[in-house]
N, C-alpha and C positions, 0 to 999 in steps of 0.2 A: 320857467325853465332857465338852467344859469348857462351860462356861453360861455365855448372856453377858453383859456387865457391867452393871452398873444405869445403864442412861442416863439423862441429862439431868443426874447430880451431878455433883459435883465430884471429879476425883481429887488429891490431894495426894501426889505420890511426885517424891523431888529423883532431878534427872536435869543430864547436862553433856552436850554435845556436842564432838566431837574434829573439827576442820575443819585447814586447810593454807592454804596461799598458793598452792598448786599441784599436780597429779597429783607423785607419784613427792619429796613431802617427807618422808615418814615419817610418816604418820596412820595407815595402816593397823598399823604393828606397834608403834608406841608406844601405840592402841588395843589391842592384843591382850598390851600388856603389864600397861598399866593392869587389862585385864581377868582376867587372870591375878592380881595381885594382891589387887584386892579380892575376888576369889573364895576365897583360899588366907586372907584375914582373916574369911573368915565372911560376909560381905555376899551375897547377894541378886541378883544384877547380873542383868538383864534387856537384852540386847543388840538395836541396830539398825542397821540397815545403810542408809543414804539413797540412791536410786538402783536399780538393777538387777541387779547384780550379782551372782553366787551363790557368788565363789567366798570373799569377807570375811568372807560372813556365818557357812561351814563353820567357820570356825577360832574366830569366836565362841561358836558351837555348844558346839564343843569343847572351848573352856574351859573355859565357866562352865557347860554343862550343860545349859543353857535353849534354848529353839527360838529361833534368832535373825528377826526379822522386816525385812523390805524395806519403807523409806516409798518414795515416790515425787511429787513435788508436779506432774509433767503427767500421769503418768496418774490419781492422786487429786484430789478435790476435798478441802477444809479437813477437811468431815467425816468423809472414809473416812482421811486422814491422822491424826486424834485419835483414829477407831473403832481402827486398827491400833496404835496407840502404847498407848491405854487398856486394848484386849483382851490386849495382850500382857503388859503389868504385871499384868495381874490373874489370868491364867490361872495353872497349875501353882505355888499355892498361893501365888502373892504374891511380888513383889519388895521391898526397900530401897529401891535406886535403879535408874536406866537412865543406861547410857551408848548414845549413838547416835555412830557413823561418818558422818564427812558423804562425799562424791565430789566429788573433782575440787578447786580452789579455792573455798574458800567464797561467790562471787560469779556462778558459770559453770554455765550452764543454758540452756534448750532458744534463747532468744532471747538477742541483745545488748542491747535496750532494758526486761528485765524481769527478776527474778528467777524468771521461772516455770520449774520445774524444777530449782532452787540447794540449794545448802544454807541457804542463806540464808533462801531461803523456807520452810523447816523451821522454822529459829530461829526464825522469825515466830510462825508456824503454832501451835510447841509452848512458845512463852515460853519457851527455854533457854537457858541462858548459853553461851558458847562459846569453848573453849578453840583457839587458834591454833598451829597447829604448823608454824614458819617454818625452810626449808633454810636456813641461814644458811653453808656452804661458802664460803670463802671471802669474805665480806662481816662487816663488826662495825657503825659507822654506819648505813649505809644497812638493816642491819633493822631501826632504828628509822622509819624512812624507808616501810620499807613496812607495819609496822602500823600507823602514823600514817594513810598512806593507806588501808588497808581497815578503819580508825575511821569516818574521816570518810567513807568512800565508801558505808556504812551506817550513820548515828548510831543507827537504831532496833536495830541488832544489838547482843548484848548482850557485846561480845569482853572476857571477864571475866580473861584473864589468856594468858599467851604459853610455848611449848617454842619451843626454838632446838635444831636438832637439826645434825646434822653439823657440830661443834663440832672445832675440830682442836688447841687448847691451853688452856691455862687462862689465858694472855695474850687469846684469842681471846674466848673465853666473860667476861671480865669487861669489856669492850670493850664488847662486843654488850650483857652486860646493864645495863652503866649508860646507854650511848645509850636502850634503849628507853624504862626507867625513866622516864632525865629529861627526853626530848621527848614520849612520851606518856603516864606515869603508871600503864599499865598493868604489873602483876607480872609478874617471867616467873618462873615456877613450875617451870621444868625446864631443863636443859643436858643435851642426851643425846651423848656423844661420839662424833667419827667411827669406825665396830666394822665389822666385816664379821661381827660375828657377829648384826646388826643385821639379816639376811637369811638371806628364806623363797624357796625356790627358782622362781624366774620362767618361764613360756614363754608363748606365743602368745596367752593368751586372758586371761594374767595369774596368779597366782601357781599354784602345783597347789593342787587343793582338798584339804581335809584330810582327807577320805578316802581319796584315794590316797596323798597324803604320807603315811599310815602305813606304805603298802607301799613306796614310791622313798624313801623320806627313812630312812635306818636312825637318826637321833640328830633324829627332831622335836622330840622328849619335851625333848631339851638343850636344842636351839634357841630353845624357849618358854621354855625355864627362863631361857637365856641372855641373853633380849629383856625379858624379867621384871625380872630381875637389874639389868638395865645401864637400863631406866625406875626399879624402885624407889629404885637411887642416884642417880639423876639427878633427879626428880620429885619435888613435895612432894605427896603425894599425900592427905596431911591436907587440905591445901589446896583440895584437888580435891575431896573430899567435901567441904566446906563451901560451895565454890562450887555445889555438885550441890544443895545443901539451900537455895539462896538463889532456886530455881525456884520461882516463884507458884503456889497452884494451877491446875489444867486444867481447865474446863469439857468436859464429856464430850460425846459426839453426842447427839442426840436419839432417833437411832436406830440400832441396829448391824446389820451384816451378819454377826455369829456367832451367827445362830440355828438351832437345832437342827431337822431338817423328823423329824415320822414317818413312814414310808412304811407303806400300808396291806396292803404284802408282804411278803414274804421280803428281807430287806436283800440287795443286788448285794456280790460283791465282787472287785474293783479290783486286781489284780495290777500293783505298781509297779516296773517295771527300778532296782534300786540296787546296783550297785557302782561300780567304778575308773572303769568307761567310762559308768558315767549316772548322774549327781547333782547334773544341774541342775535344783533343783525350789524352789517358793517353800512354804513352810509352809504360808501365809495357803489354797495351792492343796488341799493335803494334807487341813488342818484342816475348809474346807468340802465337800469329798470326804464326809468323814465327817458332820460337820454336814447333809447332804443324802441321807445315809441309807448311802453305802455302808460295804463295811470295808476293810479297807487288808492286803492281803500282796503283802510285798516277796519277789522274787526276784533271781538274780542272772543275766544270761545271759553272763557267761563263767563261773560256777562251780558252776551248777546243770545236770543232764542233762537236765529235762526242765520245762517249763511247772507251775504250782499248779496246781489245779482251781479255776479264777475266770470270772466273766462279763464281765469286760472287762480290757481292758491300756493302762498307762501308761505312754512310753517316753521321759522325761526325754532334755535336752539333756546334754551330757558331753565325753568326746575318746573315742569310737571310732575314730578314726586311729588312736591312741597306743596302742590294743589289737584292732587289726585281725583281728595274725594269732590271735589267742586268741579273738578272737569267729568267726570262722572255722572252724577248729578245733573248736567246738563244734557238731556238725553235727546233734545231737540237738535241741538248741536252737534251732536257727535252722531245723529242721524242722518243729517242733513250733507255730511260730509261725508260719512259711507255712500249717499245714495250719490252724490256728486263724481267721486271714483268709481261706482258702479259704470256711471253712464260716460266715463270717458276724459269726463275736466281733469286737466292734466294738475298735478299737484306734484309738488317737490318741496322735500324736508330734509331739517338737517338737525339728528340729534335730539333735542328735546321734540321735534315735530316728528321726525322717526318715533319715538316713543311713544307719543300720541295717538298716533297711525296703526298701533300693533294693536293684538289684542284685550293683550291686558298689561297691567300695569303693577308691580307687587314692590314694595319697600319693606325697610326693616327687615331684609332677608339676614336669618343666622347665618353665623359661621362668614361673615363676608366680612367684621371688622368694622371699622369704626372711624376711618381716617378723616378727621376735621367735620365728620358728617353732621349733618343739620339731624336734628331729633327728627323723627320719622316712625309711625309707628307701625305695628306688625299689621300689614293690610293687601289684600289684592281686591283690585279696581277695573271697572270695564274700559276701554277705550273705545275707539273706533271701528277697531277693524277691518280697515282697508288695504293692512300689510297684516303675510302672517306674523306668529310669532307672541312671545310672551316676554315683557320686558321685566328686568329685576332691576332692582336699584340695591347696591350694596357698595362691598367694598375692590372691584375690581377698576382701578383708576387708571386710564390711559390719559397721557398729557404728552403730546408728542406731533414733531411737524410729521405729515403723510404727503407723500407722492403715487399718483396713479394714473392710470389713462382709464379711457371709456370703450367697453368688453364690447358692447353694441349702441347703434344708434338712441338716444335716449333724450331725452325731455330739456338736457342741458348742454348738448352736444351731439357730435356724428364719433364712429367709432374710431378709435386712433387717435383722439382729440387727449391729450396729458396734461396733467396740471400739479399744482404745490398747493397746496391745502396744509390742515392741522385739527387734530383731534381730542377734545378732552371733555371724560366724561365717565362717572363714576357706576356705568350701569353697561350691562351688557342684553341680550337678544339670545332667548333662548327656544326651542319647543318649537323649531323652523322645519318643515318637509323638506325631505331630502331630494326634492326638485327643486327646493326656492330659487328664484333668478335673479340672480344681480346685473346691475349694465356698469359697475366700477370694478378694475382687480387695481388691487395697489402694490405697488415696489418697496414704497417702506409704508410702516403703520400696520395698525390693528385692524380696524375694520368691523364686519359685523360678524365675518365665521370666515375662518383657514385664510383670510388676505383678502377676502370679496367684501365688497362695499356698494353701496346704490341698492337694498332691497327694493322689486321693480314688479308691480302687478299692472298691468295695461301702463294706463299714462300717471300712473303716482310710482313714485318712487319719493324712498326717505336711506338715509346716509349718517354717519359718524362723520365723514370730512366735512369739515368747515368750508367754503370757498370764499373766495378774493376776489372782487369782479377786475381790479385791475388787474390783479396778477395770473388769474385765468379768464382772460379777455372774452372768450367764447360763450361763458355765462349768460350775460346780461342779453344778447341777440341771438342767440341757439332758443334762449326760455322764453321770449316772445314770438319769435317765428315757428315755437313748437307749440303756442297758444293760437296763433292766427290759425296755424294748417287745420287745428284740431276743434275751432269752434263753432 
């Protein structure tokens, strides 16, 4: 169990942030190469992911070995963003440094007229320098032109040095890097050339996570080494450590949210869905799980025959589409788990576990469109069955933060209880009774029908919102005192 950090000091650990000009410039793998390297030098790396995201944060995981953690500046406030950056350098014996992944452009967040939500607000937040990684394909000049602008467009951000990535000659790349130099003075610290080997395999929801990339991807292992390879020659990554060491210290929170509870019982324990098809999960969610008394066993339900012996289940979001027929096919399983909601074990999903829960499951639906989708073929699949409803997977795509409160008492809370969550997810819930019952209505967001959210039979309940254990504090001790009451 980790303990948590001595609040109110100071922590002193260099850290750099990896930011873009834009989605789809190459942050995320010139991140995962940087992290690769200094991992494979011995250092310490402590990885973060800004945003929501789950599938960045797997392949950091991966790398360096370390639980990678999700900031988020709308659903945290200053201090649960310093408690998650502070807790996660200090746990599992200490890092060197942290590199953090920003999203999106370093500028681009919930509103137009504020950083709330940015990476930007990050940098603020964590005093970190931040390195710039601009597509420059076809442009030499004018990427001078636009760090210039996103200097001046934040004087208080601290853009300590520039990657120009899609680089297509070495006429190209000396062009670019003396323009940036001499109109803004800032270093550029890397040239990563135009590679196709510069890519990790893409579908619908954004890269595959890297747990199943072990099983689809026969040459990950290269691929990493390959994106390694082609940042270490292209990056001064001395550089990059010294700019990570040129971080001020951190004043810490005053108070943290990783504190250990005793339960005056027999600890619960927590049966978590992890493979191919569910591994969307936030650590921060995991770690207070346990922090709040319960214990954590993972199974798998396409590869296990039959349920653990636990008192409650956790059914991460994932691609159940993209293993239908194999979840199907498991008919032990998907038995085992109706009969377990039959009898009352409290069960909470989110997403791809909703999905799972309904009763059927149909991909390749016409007429829905084709948005980045993963090949999928024409098919309906049995599920579980523990939630009405029939799930489609097509092209109706919500990607969007959601706010809500809790309509009645429920398996993750008491009623009245609100939170900041986010939703994304290419499939909708259809063929629901016109009595179904929800225990979420939400203020913003999609949901599963007309704003309701939490579909809710006895003690299972499955959702579209994502949740935050820090940033919906109530989670992590509402879902094991709603396990004790109930087993």
């Amino acid at each position: 169990m980790t303990q948590p950090n001595d609040t109110g000091s100071v922590l002193d650990i260099p850290r750099v942030l990896i930011s873009a000009d834009r989605s789809s410039s190459g942050k995320t793998t010139i991140t995962a190469g940087l992290l690769s390297i200094l991992t494979s030098l011995g250092h310490r790396v402590q990885p973060f992911k800004i945003g929501l995201d789950y599938i960045d944060p797997s392949y950091h995981s991966e790398i360096t070995g370390r639980r990678a953690r999700n900031i988020d500046g709308y659903l945290m406030n200053e201090e649960e963003v310093r408690d998650v950056f502070t807790h996660g350098c200090d746990v599992d014996d200490g890092v060197d440094l942290a590199v953090i992944e920003g999203v999106r452009g370093l500028y681009e967040g919930f509103e137009s007229l504020s950083d709330l939500g940015s990476t930007a607000q990050i940098a603020r937040i964590l005093q970190c320098p931040v390195i710039l990684v601009i597509n420059a394909r076809s442009i030499t000049r004018s990427t001078a032109a636009i760090v210039k602008g996103y200097c001046s467009f934040g004087p208080d951000i601290d853009i300590a040095g520039v990657i120009l990535n899609n680089i297509g000659s070495l006429r190209h790349a000396d062009k670019a890097r003396e323009a940036v130099v001499h109109y803004t003075g800032i270093p550029v610290l890397g040239i990563i050339p135009r590679d196709n080997s510069m890519q990790i395999s893409m579908r619908h929801l954004g890269l595959v996570p890297a747990l199943e990339g072990r099983r689809r991807i026969d040459d990950l292992d290269q691929r990493i080494d390959a994106i390694a390879h082609n940042v270490k020659n292209g990056v001064d990554v001395d550089q990059i450590i010294q700019i990570a060491h040129s971080a001020a210290p951190l004043q810490r929170p005053e108070k943290t949210t990783f504190v250990p509870r005793h339960l005056a019982t027999e600890p619960p324990t927590i049966g978590i869905a992890l493979d191919e098809a569910f591994n969307f999960y936030y650590h921060n969610n995991i770690e207070l799980l346990e922090m709040a008394g319960a214990r954590i066993k993972y199974f798998s339900p396409i590869h296990d025959n039959h349920l653990p012996d636990v008192d409650g289940l956790y059914l991460g979001g994932g691609y159940p589409e993209l293993f239908a027929s194999e979840l199907e096919t498991n008919e032990t399983m998907r038995t085992d788990i109706l009969e377990a909601s039959h009898n009352g074990l409290p069960i909470y999903a989110e997403c791809g576990g909703l999905m799972y829960l309904t009763r059927k499951l149909t991909t390749g639906v016409k007429g829905k469109g084709t948005y980045h989708m993963a090949e999928m073929p024409e098919a309906t699949h049995d599920m579980v069955g523990a939630l009405p409803g029939h799930s489609l997977m097509g092209h109706t795509r919500v990607v969007s933060y959601n706010n809500g409160s809790l309509a009645q008492n429920s398996i993750i809370g008491k009623a009245g209880n609100s939170f900041k969550g986010h939703e994304f997810h290419h499939s909708e819930i259809s063929e629901l009774p016109s009595d179904a019952k929800f225990s979420i209505k939400l203020s913003r967001g999609v949901g599963i029908r007309d704003g309701w959210d939490g579909l809710t039979v006895d003690n299972t309940m499955g959702s579209y919102a994502h949740l935050e254990a820090v940033s919906y504090r109530e989670f992590a001790t509402s879902f094991v005192d709603f396990i004790i009451e109930h087993r």
